[in-house]
N, CA, C and O atoms as a GROMACS GRO file, in nm:
protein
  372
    1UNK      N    1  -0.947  -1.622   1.974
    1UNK     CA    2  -0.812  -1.628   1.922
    1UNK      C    3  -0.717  -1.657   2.038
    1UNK      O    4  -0.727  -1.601   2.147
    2UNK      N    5  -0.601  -1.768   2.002
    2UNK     CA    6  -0.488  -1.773   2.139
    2UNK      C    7  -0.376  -1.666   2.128
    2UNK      O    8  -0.312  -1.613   2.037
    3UNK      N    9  -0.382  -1.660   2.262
    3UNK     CA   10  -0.253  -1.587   2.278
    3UNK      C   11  -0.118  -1.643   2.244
    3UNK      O   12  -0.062  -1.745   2.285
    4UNK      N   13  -0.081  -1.555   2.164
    4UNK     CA   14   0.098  -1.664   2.105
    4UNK      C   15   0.153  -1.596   2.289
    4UNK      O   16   0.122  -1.515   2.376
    5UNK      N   17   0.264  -1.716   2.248
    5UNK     CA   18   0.353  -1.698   2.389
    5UNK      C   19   0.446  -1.600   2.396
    5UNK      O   20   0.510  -1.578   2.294
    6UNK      N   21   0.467  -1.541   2.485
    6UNK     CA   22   0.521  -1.426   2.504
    6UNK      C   23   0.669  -1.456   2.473
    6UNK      O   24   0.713  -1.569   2.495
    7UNK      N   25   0.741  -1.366   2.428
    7UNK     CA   26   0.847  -1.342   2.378
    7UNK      C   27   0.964  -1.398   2.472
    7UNK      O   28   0.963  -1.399   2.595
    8UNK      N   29   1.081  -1.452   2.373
    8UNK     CA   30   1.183  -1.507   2.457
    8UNK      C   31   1.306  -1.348   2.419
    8UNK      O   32   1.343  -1.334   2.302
    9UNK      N   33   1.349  -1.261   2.510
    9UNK     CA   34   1.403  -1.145   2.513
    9UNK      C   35   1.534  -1.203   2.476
    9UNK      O   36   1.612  -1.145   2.400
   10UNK      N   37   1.558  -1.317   2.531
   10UNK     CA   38   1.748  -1.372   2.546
   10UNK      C   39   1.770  -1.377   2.393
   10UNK      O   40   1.868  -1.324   2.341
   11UNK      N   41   1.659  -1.453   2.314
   11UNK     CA   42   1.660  -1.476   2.203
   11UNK      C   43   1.666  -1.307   2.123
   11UNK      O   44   1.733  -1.274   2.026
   12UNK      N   45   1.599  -1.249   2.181
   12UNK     CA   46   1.588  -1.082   2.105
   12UNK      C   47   1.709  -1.053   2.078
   12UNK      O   48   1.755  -1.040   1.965
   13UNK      N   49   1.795  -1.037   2.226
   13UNK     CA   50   1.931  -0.989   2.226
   13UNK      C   51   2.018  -1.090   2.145
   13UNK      O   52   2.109  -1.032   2.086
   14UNK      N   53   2.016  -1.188   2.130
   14UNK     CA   54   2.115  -1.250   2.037
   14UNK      C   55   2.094  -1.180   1.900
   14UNK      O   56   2.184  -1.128   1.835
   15UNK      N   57   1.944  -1.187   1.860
   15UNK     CA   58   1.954  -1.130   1.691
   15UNK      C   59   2.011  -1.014   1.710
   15UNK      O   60   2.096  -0.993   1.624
   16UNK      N   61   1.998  -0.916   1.798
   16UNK     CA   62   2.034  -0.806   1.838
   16UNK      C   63   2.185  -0.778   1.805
   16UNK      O   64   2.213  -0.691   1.723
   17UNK      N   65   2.297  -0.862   1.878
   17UNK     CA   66   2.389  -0.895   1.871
   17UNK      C   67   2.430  -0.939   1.704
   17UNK      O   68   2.492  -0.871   1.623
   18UNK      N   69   2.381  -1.051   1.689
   18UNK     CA   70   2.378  -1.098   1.539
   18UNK      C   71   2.419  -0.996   1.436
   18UNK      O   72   2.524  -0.982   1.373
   19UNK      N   73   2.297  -0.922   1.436
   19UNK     CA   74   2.274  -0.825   1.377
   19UNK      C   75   2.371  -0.690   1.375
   19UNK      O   76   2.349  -0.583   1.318
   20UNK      N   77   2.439  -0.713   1.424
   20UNK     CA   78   2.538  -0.622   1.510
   20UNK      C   79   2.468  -0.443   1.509
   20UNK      O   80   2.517  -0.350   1.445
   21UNK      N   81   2.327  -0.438   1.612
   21UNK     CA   82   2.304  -0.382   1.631
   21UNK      C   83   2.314  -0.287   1.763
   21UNK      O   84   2.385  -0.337   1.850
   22UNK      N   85   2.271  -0.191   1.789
   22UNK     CA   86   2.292  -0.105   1.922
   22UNK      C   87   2.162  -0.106   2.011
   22UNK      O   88   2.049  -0.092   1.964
   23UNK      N   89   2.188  -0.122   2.128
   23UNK     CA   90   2.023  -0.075   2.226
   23UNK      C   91   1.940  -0.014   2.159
   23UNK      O   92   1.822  -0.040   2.136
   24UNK      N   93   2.025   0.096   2.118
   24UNK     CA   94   1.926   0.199   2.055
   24UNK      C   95   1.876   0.220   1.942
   24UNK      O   96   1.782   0.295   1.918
   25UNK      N   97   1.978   0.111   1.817
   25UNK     CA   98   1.881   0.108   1.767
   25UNK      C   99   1.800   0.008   1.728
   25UNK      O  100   1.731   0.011   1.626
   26UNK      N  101   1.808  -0.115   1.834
   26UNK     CA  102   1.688  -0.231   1.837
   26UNK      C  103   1.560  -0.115   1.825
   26UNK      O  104   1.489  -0.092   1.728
   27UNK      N  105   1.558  -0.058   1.948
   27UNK     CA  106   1.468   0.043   1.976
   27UNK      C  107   1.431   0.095   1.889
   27UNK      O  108   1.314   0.072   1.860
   28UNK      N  109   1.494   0.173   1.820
   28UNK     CA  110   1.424   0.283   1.740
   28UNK      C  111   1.383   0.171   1.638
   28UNK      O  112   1.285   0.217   1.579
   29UNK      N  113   1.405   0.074   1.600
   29UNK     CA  114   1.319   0.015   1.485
   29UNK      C  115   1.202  -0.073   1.545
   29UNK      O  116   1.127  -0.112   1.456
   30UNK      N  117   1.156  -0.129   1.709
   30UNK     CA  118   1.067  -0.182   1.756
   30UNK      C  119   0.979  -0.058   1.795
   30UNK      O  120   0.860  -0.078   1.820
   31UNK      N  121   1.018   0.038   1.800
   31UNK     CA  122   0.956   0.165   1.794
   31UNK      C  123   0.914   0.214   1.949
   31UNK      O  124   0.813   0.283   1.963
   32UNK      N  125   0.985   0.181   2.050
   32UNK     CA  126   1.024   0.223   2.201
   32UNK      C  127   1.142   0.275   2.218
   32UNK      O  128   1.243   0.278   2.149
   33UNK      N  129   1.103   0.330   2.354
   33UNK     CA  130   1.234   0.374   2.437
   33UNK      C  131   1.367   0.258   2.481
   33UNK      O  132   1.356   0.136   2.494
   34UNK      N  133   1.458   0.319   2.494
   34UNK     CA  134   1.552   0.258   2.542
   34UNK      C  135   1.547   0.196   2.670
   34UNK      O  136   1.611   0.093   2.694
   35UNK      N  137   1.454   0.267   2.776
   35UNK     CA  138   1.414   0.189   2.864
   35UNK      C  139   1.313   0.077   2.891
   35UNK      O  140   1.323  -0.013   2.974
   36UNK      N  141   1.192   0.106   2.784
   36UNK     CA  142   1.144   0.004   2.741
   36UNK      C  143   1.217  -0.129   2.730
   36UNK      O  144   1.223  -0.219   2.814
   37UNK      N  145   1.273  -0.123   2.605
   37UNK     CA  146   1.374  -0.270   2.576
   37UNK      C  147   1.411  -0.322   2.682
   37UNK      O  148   1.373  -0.433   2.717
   38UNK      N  149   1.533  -0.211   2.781
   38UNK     CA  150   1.570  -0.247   2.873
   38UNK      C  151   1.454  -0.365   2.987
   38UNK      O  152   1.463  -0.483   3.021
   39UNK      N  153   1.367  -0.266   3.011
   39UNK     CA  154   1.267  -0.334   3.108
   39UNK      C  155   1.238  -0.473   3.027
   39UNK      O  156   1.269  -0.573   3.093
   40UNK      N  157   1.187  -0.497   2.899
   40UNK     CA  158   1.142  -0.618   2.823
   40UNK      C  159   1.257  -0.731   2.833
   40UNK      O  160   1.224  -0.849   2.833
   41UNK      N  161   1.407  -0.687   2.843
   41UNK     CA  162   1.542  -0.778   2.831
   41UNK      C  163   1.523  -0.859   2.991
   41UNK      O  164   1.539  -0.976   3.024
   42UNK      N  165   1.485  -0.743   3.063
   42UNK     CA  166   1.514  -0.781   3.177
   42UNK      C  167   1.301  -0.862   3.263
   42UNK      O  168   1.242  -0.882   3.369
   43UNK      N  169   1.286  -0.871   3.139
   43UNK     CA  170   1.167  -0.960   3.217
   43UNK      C  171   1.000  -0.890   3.212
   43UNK      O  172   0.902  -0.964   3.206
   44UNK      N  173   0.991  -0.749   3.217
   44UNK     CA  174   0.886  -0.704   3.212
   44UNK      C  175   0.799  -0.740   3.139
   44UNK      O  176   0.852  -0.823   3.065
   45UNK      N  177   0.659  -0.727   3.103
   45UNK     CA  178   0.592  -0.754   2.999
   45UNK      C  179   0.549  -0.664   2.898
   45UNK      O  180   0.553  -0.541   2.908
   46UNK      N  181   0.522  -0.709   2.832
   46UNK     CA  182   0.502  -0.663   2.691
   46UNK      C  183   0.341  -0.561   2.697
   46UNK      O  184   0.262  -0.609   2.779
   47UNK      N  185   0.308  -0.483   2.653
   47UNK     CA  186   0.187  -0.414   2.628
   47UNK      C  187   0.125  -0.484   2.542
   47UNK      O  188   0.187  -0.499   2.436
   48UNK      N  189   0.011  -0.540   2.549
   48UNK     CA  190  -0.080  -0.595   2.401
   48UNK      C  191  -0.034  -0.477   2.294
   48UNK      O  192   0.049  -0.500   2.207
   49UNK      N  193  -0.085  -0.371   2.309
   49UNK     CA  194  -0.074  -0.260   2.192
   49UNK      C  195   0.081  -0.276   2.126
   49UNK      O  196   0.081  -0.245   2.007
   50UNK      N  197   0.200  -0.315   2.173
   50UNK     CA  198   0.343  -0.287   2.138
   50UNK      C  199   0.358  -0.475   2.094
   50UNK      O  200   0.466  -0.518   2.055
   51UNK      N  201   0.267  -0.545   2.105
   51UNK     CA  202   0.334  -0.706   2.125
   51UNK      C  203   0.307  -0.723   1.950
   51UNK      O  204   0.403  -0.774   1.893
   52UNK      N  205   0.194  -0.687   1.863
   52UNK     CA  206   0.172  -0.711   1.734
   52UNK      C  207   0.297  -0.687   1.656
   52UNK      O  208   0.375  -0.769   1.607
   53UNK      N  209   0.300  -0.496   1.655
   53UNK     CA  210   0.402  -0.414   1.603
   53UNK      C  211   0.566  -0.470   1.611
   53UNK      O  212   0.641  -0.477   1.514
   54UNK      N  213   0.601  -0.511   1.758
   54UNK     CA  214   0.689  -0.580   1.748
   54UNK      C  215   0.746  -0.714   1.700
   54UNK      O  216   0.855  -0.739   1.649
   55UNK      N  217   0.669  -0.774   1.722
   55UNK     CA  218   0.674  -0.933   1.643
   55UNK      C  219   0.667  -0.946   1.492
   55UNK      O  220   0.700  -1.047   1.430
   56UNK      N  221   0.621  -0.835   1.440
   56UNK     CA  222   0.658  -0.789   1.317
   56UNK      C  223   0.762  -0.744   1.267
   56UNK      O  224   0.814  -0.802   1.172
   57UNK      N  225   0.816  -0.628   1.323
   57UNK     CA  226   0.932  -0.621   1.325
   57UNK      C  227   1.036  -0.727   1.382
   57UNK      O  228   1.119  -0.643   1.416
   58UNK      N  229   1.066  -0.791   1.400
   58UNK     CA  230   1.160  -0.938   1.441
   58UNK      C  231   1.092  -1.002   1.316
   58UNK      O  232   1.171  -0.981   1.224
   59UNK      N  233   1.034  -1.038   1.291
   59UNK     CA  234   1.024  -1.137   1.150
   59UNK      C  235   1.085  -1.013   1.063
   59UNK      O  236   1.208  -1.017   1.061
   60UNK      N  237   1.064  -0.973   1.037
   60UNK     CA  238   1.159  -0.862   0.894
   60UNK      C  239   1.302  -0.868   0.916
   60UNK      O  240   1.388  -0.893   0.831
   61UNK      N  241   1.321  -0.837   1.070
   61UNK     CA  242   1.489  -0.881   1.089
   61UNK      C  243   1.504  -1.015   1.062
   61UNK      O  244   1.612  -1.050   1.014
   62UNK      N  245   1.442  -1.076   1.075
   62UNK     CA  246   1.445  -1.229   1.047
   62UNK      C  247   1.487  -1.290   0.910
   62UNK      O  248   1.576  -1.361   0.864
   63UNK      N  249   1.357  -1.216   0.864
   63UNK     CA  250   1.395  -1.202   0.697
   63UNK      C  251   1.538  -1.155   0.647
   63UNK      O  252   1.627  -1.213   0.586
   64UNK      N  253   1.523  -1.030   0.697
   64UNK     CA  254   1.717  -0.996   0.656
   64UNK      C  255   1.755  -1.067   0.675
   64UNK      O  256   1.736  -1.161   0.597
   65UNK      N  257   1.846  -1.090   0.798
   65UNK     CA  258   1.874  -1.166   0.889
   65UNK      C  259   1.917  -1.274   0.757
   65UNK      O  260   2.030  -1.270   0.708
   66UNK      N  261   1.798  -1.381   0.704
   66UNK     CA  262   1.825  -1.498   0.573
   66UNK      C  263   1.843  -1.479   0.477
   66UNK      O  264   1.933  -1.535   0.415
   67UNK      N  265   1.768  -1.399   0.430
   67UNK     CA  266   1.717  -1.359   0.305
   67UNK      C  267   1.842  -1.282   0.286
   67UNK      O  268   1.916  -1.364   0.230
   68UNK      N  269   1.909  -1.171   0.300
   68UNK     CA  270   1.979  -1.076   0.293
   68UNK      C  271   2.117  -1.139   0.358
   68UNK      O  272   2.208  -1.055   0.354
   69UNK      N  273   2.145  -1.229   0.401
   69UNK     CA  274   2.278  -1.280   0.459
   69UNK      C  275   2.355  -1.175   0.553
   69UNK      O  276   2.476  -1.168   0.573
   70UNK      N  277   2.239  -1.088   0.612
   70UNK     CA  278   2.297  -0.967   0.694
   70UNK      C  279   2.386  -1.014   0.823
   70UNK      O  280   2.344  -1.114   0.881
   71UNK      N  281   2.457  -0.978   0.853
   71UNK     CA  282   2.521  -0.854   0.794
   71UNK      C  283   2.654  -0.874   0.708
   71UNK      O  284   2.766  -0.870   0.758
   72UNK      N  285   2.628  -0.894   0.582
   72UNK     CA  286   2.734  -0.920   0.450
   72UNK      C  287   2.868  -0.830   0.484
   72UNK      O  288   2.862  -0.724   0.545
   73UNK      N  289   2.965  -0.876   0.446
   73UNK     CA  290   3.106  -0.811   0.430
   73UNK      C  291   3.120  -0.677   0.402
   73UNK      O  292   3.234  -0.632   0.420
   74UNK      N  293   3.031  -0.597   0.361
   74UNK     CA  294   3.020  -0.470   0.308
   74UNK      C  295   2.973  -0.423   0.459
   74UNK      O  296   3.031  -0.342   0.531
   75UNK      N  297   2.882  -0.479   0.481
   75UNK     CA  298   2.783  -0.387   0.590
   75UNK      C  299   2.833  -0.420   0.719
   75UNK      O  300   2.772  -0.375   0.815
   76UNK      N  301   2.970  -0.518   0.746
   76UNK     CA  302   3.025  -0.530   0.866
   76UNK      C  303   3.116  -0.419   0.870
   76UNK      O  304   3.148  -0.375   0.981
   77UNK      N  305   3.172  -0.356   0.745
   77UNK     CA  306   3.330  -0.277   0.749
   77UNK      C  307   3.243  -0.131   0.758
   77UNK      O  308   3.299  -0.022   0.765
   78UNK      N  309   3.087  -0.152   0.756
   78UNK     CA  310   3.073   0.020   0.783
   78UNK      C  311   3.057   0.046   0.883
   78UNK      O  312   3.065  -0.040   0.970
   79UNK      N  313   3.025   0.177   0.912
   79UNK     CA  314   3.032   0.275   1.033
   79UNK      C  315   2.890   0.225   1.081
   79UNK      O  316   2.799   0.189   1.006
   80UNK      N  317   2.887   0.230   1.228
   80UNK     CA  318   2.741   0.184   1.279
   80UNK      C  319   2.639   0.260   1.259
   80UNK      O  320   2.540   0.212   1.315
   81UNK      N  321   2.604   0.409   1.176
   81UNK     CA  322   2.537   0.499   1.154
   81UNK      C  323   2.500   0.459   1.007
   81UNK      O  324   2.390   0.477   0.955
   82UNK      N  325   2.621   0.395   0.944
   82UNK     CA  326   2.586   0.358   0.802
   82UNK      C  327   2.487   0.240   0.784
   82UNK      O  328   2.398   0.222   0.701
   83UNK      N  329   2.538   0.155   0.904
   83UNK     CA  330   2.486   0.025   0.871
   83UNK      C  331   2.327   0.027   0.887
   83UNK      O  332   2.241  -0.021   0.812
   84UNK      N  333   2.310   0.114   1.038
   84UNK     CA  334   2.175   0.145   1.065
   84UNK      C  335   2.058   0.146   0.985
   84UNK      O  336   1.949   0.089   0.987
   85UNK      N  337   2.152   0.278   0.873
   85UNK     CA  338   2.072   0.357   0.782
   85UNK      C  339   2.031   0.252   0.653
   85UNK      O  340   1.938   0.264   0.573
   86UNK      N  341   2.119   0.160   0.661
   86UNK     CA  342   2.123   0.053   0.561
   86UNK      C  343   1.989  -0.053   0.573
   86UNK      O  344   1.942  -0.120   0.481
   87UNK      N  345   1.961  -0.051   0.661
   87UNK     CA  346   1.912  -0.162   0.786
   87UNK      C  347   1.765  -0.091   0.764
   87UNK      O  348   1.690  -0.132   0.676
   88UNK      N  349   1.732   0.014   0.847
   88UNK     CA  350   1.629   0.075   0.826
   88UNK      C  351   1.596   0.097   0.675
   88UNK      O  352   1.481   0.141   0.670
   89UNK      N  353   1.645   0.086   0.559
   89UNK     CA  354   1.630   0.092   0.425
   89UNK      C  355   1.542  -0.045   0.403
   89UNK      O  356   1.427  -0.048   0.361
   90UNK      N  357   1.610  -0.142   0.435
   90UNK     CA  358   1.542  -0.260   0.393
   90UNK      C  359   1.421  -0.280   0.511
   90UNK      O  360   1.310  -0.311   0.471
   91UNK      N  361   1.441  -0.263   0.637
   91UNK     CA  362   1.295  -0.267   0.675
   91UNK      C  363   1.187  -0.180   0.677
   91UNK      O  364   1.090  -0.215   0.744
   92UNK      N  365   1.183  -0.056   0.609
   92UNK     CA  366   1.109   0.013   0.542
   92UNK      C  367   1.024   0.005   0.431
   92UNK      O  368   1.066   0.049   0.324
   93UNK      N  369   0.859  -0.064   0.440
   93UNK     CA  370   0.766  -0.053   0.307
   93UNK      C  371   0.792  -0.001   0.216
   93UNK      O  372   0.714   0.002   0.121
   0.00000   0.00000   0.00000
């Protein structure tokens, strides 16, 4: 099997941004630390074990992201705790 190419981070932080999300909680939904991310933004590499899990998660934001026209007029005027919770709703099985 090939190895897909390792992740473009610049690109992370834009959906990140996009998304009008926080460090923390990119994190808590790629399922690392805050320093993690940090280290990954800034160049480190990825763990095989964390590279699946994550790339999964980014396609679901992805999905929102189109599918969901996130972040819609409703979910820009809420509180960043609301939106989160909103957020984690839809990427939740």
């Amino acid at each position: 099997m090939i190895n897909p190419p390792p992740l473009d981070f610049t690109k992370v932080e834009k959906l990140r941004k996009q998304m009008l999300l926080t460090t923390g909680d990119m994190s808590t939904l790629l399922g690392i630390s805050r320093m993690t991310y940090y280290g990954w933004v800034r160049g480190k590499p990825i763990r095989n074990s964390n590279d699946a899990r994550v790339r999964r998660t980014l396609k679901q934001l992805l999905f929102i992201l189109c599918e969901h026209n996130w972040p819609t007029p409703d979910v820009i005027a809420m509180s960043q705790k609301d939106r989160f919770a909103k957020l984690q709703a839809l990427t939740t099985p």
